[in-house]
N, C-alpha and C positions, 0 to 999 in steps of 0.2 A: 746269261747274266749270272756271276759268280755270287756268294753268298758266305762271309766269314762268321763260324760262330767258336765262342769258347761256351763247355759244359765243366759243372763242376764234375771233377772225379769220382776217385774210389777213395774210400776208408781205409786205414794201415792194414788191415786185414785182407784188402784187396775185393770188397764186396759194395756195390755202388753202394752210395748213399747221398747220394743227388735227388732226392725227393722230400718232400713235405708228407706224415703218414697219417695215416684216418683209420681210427675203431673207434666203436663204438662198444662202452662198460657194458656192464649184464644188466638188462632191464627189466623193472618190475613187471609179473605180468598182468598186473592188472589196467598199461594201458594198452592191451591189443597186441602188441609186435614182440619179439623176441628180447628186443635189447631197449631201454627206454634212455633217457639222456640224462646225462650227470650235471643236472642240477639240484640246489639244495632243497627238499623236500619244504615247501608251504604249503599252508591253508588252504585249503579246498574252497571255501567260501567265498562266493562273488558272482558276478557273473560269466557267462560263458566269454566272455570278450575277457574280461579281468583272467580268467583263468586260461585262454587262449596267448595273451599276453606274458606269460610268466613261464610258457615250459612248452616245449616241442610235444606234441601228441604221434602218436602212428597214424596215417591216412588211408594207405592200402596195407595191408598185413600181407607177408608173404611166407605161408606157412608149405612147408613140402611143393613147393611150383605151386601153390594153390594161392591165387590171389582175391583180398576180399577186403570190400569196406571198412573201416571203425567206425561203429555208429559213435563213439564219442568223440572223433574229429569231425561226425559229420553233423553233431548236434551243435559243436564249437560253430562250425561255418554255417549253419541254420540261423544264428544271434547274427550274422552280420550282414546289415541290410547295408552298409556303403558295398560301391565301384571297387575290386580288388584288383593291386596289382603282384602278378603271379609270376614269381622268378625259381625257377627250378632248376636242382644242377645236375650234371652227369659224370663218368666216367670211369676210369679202372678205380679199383679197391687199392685203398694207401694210398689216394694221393692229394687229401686235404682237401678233399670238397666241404667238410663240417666246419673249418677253420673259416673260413672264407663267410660261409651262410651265419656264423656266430655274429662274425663282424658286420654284415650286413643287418641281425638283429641288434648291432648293439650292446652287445655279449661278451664277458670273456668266455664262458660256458653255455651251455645251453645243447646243441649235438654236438654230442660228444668225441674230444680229439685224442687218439691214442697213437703209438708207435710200434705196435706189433704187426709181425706180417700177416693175423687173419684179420677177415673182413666179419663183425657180428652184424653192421646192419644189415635190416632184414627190409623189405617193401620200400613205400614210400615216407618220409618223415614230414610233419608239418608243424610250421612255427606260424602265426599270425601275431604282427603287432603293428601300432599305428604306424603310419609313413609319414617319415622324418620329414619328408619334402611337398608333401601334397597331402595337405587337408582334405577332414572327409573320405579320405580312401584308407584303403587295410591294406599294407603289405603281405605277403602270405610267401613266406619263403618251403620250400620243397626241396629237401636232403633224398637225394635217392640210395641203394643199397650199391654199391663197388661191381661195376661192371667187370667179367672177366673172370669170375670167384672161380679157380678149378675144383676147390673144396666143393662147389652147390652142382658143377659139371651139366648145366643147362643154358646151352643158349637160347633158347627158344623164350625162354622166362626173361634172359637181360634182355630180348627185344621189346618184350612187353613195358617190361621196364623204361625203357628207351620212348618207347612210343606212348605210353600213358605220360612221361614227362612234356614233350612235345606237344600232347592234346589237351594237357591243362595248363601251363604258363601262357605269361605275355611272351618273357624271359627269358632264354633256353643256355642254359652257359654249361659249356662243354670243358670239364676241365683235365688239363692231360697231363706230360711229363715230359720235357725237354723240348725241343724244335717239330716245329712240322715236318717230318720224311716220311717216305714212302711206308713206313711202319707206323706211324703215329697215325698216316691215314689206312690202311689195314684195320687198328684196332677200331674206328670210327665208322667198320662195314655197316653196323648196324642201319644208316644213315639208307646205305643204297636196299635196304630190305622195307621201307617206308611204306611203298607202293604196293607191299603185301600186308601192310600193318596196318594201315589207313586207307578209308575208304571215303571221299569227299562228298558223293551221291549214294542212295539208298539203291539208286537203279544206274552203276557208272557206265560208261560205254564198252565195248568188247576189249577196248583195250586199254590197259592201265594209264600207260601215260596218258590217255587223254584225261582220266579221272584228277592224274596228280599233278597235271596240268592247273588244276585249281588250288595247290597245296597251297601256293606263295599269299593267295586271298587269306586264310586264318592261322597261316603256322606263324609262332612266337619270331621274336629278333635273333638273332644267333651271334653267341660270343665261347669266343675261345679264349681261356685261361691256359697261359704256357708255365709251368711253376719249374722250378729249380732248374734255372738257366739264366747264364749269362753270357748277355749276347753284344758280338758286335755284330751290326747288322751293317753290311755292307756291298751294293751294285755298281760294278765299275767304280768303285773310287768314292761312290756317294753310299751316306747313311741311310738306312731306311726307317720308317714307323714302324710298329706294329702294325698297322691297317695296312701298310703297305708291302709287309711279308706277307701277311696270309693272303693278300690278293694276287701276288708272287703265285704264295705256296697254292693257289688253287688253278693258275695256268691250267686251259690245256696238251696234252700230245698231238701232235698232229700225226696220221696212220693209222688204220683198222685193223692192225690184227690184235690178236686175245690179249696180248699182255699192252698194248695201248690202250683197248677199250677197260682193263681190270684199271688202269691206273687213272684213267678219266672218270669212271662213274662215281667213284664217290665225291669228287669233284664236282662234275654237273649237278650231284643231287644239293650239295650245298648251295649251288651255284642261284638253282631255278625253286628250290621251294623254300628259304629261309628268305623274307624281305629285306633284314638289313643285318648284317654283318661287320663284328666288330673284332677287336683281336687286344689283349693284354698280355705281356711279360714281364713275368716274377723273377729276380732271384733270387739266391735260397735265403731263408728268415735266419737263420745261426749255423753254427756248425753242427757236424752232423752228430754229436756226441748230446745236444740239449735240442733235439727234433722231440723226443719224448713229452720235455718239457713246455712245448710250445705254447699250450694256453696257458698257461700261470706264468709265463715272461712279462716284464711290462716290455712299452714300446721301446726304451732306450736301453736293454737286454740284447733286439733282436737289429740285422742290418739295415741302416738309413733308408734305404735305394727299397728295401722291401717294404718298409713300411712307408714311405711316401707309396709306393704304386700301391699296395691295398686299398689307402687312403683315397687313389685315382679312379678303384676300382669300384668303390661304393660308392663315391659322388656322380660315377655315370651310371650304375643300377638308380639311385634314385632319383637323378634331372631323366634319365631318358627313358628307364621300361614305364612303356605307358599302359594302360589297362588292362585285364583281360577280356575280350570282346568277340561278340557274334559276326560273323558275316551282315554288313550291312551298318557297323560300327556298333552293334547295340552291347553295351557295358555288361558287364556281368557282374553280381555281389556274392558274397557268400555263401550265401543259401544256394543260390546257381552252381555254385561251383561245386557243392557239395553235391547238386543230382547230376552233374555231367562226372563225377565223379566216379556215381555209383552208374551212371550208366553204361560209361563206357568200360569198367570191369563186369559187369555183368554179361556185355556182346562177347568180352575175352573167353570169361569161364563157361559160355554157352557155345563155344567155336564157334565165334562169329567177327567179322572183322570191323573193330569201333567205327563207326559212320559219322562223320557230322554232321548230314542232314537228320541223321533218325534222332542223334541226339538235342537238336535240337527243337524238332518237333516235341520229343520228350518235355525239354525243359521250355517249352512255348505252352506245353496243357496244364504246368504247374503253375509258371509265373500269370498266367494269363487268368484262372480261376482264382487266385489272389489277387489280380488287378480287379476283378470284379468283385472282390468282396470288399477289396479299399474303397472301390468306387460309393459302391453300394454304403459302406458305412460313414463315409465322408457326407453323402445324401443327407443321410440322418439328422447327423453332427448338424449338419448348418439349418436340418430342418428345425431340430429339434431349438436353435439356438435364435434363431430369425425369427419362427410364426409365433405372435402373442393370440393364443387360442380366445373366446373363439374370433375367427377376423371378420368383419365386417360384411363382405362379399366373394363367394368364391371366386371373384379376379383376383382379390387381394392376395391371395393362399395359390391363388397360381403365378401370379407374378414371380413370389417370392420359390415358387419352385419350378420354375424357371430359372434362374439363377444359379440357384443349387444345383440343379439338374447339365445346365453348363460346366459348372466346375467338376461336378464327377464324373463327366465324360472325360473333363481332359485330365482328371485321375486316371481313369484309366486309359488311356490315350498314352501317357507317360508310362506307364508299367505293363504295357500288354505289348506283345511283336507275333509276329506271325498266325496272327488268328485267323486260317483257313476258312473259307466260305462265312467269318462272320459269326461263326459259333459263340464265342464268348461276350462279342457286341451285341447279338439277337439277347443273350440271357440277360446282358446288363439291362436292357430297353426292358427288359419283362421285368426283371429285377425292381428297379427302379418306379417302373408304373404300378406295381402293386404295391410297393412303398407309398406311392402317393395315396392311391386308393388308401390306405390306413389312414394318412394324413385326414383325406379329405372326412372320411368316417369317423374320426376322433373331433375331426372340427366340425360337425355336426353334433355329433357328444355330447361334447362340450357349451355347445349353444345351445342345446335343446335343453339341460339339466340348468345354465344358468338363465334361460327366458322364463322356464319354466319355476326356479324359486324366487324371482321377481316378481311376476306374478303374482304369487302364492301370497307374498308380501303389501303388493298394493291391491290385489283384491279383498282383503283380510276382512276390511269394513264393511265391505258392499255382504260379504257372505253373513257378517252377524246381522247386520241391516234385515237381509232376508229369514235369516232365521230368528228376528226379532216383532218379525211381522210387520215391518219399515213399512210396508209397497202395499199391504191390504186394506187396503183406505182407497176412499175419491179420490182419484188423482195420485194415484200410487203407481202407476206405469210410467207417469209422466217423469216423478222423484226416482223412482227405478234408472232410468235412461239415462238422469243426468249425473247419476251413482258413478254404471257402467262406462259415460264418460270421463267422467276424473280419473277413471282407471286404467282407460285406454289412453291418454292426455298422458299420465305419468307414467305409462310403461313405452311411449312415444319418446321419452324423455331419456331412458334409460341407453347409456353409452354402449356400442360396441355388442348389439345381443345376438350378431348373427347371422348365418345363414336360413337356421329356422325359425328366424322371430314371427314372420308372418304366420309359418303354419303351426306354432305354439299360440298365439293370440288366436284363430283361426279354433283352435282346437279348445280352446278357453272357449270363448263364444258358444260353442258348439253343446257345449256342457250345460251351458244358462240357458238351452231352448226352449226344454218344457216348464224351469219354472219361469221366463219369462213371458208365454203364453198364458200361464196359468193367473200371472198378474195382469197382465190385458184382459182377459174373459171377465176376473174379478174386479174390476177397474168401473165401479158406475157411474162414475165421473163423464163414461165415454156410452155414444150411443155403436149401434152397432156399423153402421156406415164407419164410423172413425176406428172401431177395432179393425174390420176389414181391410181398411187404408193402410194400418199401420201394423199389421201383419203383412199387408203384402213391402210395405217396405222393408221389414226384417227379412225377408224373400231376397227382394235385391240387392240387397246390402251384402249378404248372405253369397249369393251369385258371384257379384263384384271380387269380392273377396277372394272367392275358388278360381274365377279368369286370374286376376290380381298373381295367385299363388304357377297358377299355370303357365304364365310370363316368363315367371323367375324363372321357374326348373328350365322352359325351352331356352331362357335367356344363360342358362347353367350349363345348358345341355351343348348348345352352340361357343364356348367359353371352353368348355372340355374338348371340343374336338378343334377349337384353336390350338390349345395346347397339347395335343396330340400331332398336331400336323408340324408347333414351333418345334417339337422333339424329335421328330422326322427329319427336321431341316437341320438341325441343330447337329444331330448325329453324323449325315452329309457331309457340314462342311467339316467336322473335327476329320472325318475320316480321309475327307480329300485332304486337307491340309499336310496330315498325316504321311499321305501315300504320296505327295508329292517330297516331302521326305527323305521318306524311303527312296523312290526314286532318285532322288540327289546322291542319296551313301552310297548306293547301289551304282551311281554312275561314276563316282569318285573312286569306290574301291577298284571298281574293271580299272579305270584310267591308269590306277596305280599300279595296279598286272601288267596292263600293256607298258605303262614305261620302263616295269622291273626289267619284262622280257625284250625290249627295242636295246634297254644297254648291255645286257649280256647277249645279242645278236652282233651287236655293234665290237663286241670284246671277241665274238667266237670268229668275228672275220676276221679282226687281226691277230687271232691267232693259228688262222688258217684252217681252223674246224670244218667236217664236212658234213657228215650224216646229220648231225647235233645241230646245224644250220638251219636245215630242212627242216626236222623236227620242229624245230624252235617256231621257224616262220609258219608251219601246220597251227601253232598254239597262237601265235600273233595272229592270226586270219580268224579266227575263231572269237577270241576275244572281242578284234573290231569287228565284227558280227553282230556279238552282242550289244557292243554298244549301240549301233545305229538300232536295233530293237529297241533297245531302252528310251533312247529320244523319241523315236516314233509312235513308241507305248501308249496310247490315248487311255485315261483312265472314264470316260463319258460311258463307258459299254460297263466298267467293273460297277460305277455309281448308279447306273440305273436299275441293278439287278439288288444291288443294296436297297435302293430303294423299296423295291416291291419285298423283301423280305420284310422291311421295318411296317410297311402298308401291311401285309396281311397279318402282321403279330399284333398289330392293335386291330383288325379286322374280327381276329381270329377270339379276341378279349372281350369286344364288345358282344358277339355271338354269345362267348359261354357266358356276361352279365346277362341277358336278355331272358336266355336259358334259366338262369336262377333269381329271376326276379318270378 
């Protein structure tokens, strides 16, 4: 298949100048990196989002090959708790990757565009501002440093480079210079060293490709930016897309020896770990004498044809790069992004190769102790907002947290993923129960101090009555009792006293025993048969009372361990609900592997491919594997063992109350 292109030339000097160029001005170094961005110096004042919005920060620093976090990109990405969508760029040094990321922020400036032949950026750059297109999310654009710099004479470092881009975008756009040839994929080697860069399991099998056989499940989308070229694209006679040259330009050779398989792998590696693939062409923005000038142009300065396709190129960064997300589709915000940041620079400078399971584990023990403390403080909040103290009956105050207790499981249900054997669900369940516990303690509190100045209040009379000598008269025990009852009649009366009304009234009584013996003995109104009688019914009454109060507690006691068992249940179904879920992403993502890999199987036979066939189909058998595992996955065995974790931690609570009673 023939392919006609025209490039713009050479300069009267005879020195190309068929490129778009990129520096970066001398940057302050107070934010981290060598070189910071040329915009106009504002107010520091606001918040990390306001201030994330206004100015590129350094993200990784890359000082001498030594790469290292900026804690002030990583406190900016800390503030943002939305879903980010992460588009990062690549390639050689000079060739207008900052131009491009401005326009994408909506900039004429912001990282900075120069026309000299060095390269000053240094690490990674980072810009956060809202997305034009999608509510609620953060765009987070990612300026990397000039791939190729012979001044820094490390390649080892632009791989890192390369490959920390890849592990933190949705987005990957790869930006180059002129057509795709066999040299444009050359400079693009970086691609085929991935499999030494990336490690998808903590423990991957012996052999790499099986490992990067999973790439395709979490690497970014993959776009190719072709800048200062104009093309006629033409197959037999017909026009082609862009989509439909780099699908062209990734063909493969048919043949095994060295220089078929050099010219195929970078190839296949596009081919099998990037999911979807896109492809844009630029021509050049002006002539080459006002490249210099390129951000301070307006649009009708620079060529029609350029600035309509930028215009094409930012409408599909933001209708299509979709989130940054976990294995299993789980979103990731800012704050995430900021500990997969640091952690996968930390695996580099420790010689160790970034993992996405380990990092994820990592950033599963952070988001997950925050899902439990949202849970746990949402608890509160409704507790604190729903129970009018004191309530009436402890069902009342367990109903009510019950409710509560639903809603902050499916808090944290919504912000916790991978919690291993349950850890962070066992803490919330404890969490949560000795929250109530306070509840339940405060609502006793609270009834026993306002039974008890009710009281206080209608027994007022009856105490001066006694201390007035009311009752030591003939027939003074009689006036006594009918005292005592106006006082029980109107603390009968009194709304809402409680849990402990009874054993407050109970405990009142208790107080009047000796002086109301003392007023029967003096009572000679009464013989002694009738004081007898009527001692022994202060006896019963007395009895009555302590069964009475004995009721409740068991009637309490059986009430709490309803509600221990509804929390048991409660926990169950969130979980199951959950884990059926998970199961679904988990089946959708495989599906989406295998059909990645069924149409580049489908592409490698007509193109005659042989070894790469084999291989492929090793990785299709494997996949549908796992699916049929995942269907057949019965989660009855995972639920039951849940369950006895949740049984012996309220098991294990009521021992240590028992202990401390």
């Amino acid at each position: 298949m023939s392919q006609i292109f025209t490039f713009w030339g050479l300069s009267p000097d005879g020195n190309s100048v068929g490129r778009t160029s990129e520096v970066k001005e001398e940057q302050a170094e107070a934010n981290g990196c060598g070189n910071p961005p040329s915009v106009e110096e504002k107010s520091s004042q606001g918040t990390p989002m306001d201030m994330a919005s206004e100015v590129p920060v350094c993200l990784i620093e890359n000082v001498k090959g030594q790469l290292k976090p900026n804690q002030k990109a990583l406190e900016i990405l800390s503030a943002i708790t939305q879903p980010v969508v992460v588009v990062a760029i690549v390639g050689l040094y000079r060739t207008g990757k900052s131009y491009l990321m401005n326009k994408l922020a909506g900039k004429k400036t912001g990282f900075s565009v120069g026309s000299t032949i060095q390269s000053h950026t240094k690490g990674i750059w980072m810009w956060c501002v809202p997305h034009p297109k999608k509510p609620n999310h953060t765009l987070v654009l990612l300026d990397t440093e000039g791939l190729g710099d012979v001044e820094k004479g490390d390649g080892q470092n632009d791989c890192w480079i390369f490959a920390l881009a890849i592990l933190l975008s949705s987005t990957f756009v790869y930006n180059s210079m002129g057509a795709i040839n066999q040299q444009a994929m050359d400079q693009l080697h970086y691609v085929t060293e991935l499999t030494d860069l990336i490690s998808a399991r903590s423990s991957p099998c012996n052999r790499r490709v099986e490992d990067s056989a999973e790439f395709v499940s979490f690497f970014p989308d993959f776009v190719w930016v072709l800048r200062d070229v104009t093309l006629r694209l033409e197959a037999d006679g017909q026009s082609l897309t862009a989509d439909e040259y780099l699908e062209n330009s990734l063909k493969l050779k048919q043949g095994t020896s060295e220089v078929d398989q050099n010219y195929n792998l970078p190839r296949l590696c596009i081919r099998k770990f990037f999911p979807k693939k896109k492809c844009f062409v630029f021509y050049p923005p002006t002539e080459w004498k006002k490249l210099s000038e390129l951000e301070s142009l307006c649009d009708d300065e620079l060529d029609s044809d350029f600035v309509q396709q930028v215009e094409e190129f930012c409408s599909f960064i933001f209708s299509s790069s979709k989130a940054k997300a976990l294995p299993g589709g789980i979103e990731v915000n800012g704050a995430q992004l900021g500990i997969l940041a640091h952690t996968y620079v930390d695996a580099i400078m420790n010689g160790s190769v970034p993992c996405l399971e380990n990092a994820v584990k990592t950033l599963a023990e952070s988001a997950n102790s925050i899902a439990v403390q949202k849970a746990a403080d949402h608890y509160n909040e409704q507790m604190t907002q729903q129970v009018r103290f004191p309530t009436d009956t402890l069902q009342e105050l367990l109903d009510i947290h019950a409710v509560c207790e639903n809603k902050a499981i499916a808090v944290f249900m919504d912000h916790s993923f991978k919690d291993e054997l349950w850890k962070f669900q066992e803490k919330l369940v404890v969490t949560i129960k000795e929250r109530r516990e306070d509840f339940m303690q405060l609502n006793e509190v609270i009834s026993l101090s306002y039974c008890q100045a009710e009281l206080e209040k209608l027994s007022e009379s009856l105490r001066e009555s006694i201390s007035r000598g009311d009752f030591s008269v003939p027939g003074g025990h009689s006036l006594y009792l009918e005292a005592r009852k106006k006082v029980e009649q109107g603390y009968e009366r009194v709304p809402r006293k409680g849990v402990k009304a009874r054993e407050v009234f109970q405990d009142f009584l208790k107080s009047l025993i000796t002086m109301e013996e003392s007023i029967l003995q003096s009572d000679k109104a009464l013989t002694d048969g009738q004081k007898a009688m009527a001692a022994e019914q202060a006896k019963k009454e007395a009895a009555e009372m302590e069964l009475d109060i004995m009721r409740q507690q068991q009637k309490q006691q059986e009430e709490a361990r309803e509600a221990r068992l509804r929390t048991v249940e409660e926990n169950m179904a969130q979980i199951q609900r959950k884990m059926e879920m998970e199961r679904e992403n988990l089946l959708k993502e495989q599906e989406r592997m295998l059909n990645h890999k069924l149409k580049e199987l489908e592409k490698m036979y007509q193109e005659g491919a042989g070894k790469q066939v084999d291989d492929l189909k090793i990785e299709i058998n494997q996949i549908a594997r796992k699916i049929d595992a995942i269907k057949k996955n019965s989660s009855d065995e995972v639920l039951t063992m849940l369950r006895e974790i949740l049984v012996n931690v309220f098991s294990s609570f009521i021992k240590s109350s028992l202990k401390n009673c």
